[in-house]
C-alpha positions as CSV (number, residue, x, y, z in Angstrom):
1,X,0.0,0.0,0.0
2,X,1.0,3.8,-0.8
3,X,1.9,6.2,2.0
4,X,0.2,9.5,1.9
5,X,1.8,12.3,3.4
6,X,-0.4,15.3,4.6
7,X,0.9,19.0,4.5
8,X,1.1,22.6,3.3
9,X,2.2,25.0,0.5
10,X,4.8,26.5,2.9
11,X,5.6,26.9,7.1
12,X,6.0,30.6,7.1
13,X,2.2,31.6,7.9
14,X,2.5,28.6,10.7
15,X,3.2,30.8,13.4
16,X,3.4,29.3,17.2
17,X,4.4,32.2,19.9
18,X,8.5,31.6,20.9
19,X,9.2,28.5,18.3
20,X,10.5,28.4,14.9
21,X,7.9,28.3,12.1
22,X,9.4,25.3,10.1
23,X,10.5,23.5,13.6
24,X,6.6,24.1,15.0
25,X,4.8,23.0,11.1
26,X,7.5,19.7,11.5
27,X,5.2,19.1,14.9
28,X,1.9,19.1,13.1
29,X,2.8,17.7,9.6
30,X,5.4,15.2,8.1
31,X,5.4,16.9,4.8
32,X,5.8,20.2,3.1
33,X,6.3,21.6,-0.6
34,X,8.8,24.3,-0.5
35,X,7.1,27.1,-2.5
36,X,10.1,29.8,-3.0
37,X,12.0,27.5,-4.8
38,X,9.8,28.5,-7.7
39,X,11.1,31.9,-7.3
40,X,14.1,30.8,-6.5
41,X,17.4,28.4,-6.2
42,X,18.1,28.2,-1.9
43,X,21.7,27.9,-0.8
44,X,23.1,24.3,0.1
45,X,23.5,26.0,3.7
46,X,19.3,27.2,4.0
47,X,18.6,23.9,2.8
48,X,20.8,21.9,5.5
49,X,18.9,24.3,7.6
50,X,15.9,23.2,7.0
51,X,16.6,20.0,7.3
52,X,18.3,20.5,10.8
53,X,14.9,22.1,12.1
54,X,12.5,19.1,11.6
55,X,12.5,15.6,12.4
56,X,14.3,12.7,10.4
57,X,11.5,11.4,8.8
58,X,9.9,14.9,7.6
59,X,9.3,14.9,3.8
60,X,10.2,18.2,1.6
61,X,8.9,19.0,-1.7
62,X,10.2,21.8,-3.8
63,X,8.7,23.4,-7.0
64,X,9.9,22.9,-10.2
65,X,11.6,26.8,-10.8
66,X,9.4,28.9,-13.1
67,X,12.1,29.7,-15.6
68,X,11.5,25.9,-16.6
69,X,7.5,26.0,-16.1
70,X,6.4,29.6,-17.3
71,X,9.4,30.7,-19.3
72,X,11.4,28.0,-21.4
73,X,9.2,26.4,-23.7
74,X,9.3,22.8,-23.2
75,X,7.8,20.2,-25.8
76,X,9.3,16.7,-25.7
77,X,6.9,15.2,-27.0
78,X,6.0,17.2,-29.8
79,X,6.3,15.4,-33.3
80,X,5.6,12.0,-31.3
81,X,1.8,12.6,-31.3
C-alpha cells in the first residue's frame, strides 16, 4: 500500500508564539512543498537548515523553478503525437 503524506504549500504563515515556524509546522505535519524554490534556487546552507529544524522522517517538496514552467518552452513530446 502507498503512504500519503499530509501538508502545506509553505511553514512561514504557521506561526506558534516563541518557536520556529518550520520547527513548530514539522510538529503538526510530516510533509511540506517548498514554495520559494519557484522563485528561486536556496543555498546548500538554508537547505541543510531546514533539514536540521525538523524531524528525520519529515518529507520536503520543492517546485519545479518557473524559468523551466512559465518561461522556457518545453515540448518533448512534440512530433511523437
Amino acid at each position: 500500500m502507498s503512504m500519503m503524506y499530509i501538508g502545506a504549500g509553505g511553514w512561514a504563515y504557521f506561526k506558534v508564539p516563541g518557536m520556529d515556524s518550520l520547527a513548530a509546522y514539522s510538529k503538526a505535519f510530516d510533509f511540506v512543498e517548498v514554495n520559494s524554490t519557484f522563485y528561486t534556487t536556496p543555498s546548500m546552507e538554508m537547505v541543510r537548515s531546514w533539514r536540521q529544524r525538523v524531524t528525520d522522517n519529515f518529507m520536503f517538496s520543492v517546485r519545479c523553478h518557473g524559468d523551466l514552467t512559465h518561461k522556457i518552452p518545453a515540448f518533448p513530446n512534440r512530433g511523437k503525437l
